[in-house]
C-alpha positions in Angstrom: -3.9 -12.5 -186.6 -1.1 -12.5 -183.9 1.7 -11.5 -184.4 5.8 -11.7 -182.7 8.2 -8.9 -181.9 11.3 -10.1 -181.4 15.2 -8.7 -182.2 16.4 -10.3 -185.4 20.0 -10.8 -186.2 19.3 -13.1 -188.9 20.8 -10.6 -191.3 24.1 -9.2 -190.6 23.8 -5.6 -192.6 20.1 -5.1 -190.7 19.9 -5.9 -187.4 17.5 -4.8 -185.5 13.4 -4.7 -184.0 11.0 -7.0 -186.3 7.8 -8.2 -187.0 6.0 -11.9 -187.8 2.4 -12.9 -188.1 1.4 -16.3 -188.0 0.5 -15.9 -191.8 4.0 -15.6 -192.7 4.5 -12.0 -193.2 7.1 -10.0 -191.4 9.0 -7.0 -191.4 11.2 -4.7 -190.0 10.1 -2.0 -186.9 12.6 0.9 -187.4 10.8 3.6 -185.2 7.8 4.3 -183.6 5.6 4.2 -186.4 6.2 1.1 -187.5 6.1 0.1 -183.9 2.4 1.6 -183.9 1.3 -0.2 -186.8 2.3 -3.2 -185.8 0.4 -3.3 -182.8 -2.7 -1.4 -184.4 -3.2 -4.2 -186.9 -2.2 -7.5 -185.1 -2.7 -8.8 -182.0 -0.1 -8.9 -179.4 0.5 -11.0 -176.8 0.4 -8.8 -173.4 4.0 -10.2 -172.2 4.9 -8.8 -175.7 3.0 -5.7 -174.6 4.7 -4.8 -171.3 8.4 -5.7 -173.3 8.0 -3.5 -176.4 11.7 -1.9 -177.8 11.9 1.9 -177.6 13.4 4.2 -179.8 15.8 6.5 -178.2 15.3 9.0 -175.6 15.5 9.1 -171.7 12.6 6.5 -170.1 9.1 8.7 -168.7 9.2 9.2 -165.0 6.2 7.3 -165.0 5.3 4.4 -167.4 1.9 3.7 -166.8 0.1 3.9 -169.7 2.8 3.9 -171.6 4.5 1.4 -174.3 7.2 2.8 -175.9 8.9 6.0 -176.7 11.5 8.5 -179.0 12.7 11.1 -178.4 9.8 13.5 -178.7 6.7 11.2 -178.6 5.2 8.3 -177.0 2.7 5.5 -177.7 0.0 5.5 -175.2 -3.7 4.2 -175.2 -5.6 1.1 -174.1 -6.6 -1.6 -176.3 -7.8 -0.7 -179.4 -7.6 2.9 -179.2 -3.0 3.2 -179.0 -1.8 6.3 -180.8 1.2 8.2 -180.6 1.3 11.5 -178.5 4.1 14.6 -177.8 5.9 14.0 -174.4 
């Protein structure tokens, strides 16, 4: 199932990163986690790919490879096999 990032202001007291799969379901991405589920169990558009939030932290001197980041960790990987790594 596909599903959409996007920034949702819809409510006031929790604005932020969410989630919604064509089936309906949605939810919020807080941190980098969720962020990795997300993206581990639906499938994402690659212009959704290259535009994913972050989470804090200074940007990599070098993206490549990589899709978002905290302050101490990064999601990196190809296709089925993303995980989250140390910087």
């Amino acid at each position: 199932m596909k599903a959409e990032i996007y920034w949702d202001e819809q409510d006031p007291n929790n604005i932020g990163w969410a989630y919604r799969v064509d089936g309906g379901e949605s939810g919020a991405i807080d941190s980098l986690d969720d962020l990795l589920q997300v993206v581990q169990n639906y499938e994402i558009d690659d212009r959704q790919m290259v535009e994913l939030p972050t989470f804090g932290g200074d940007e990599p001197p070098s993206t490549v490879g990589i899709w978002s980041w905290d302050t101490t960790r990064m999601m990196v990987g190809e296709g089925d096999d993303i995980n989250i790594i140390k910087r």
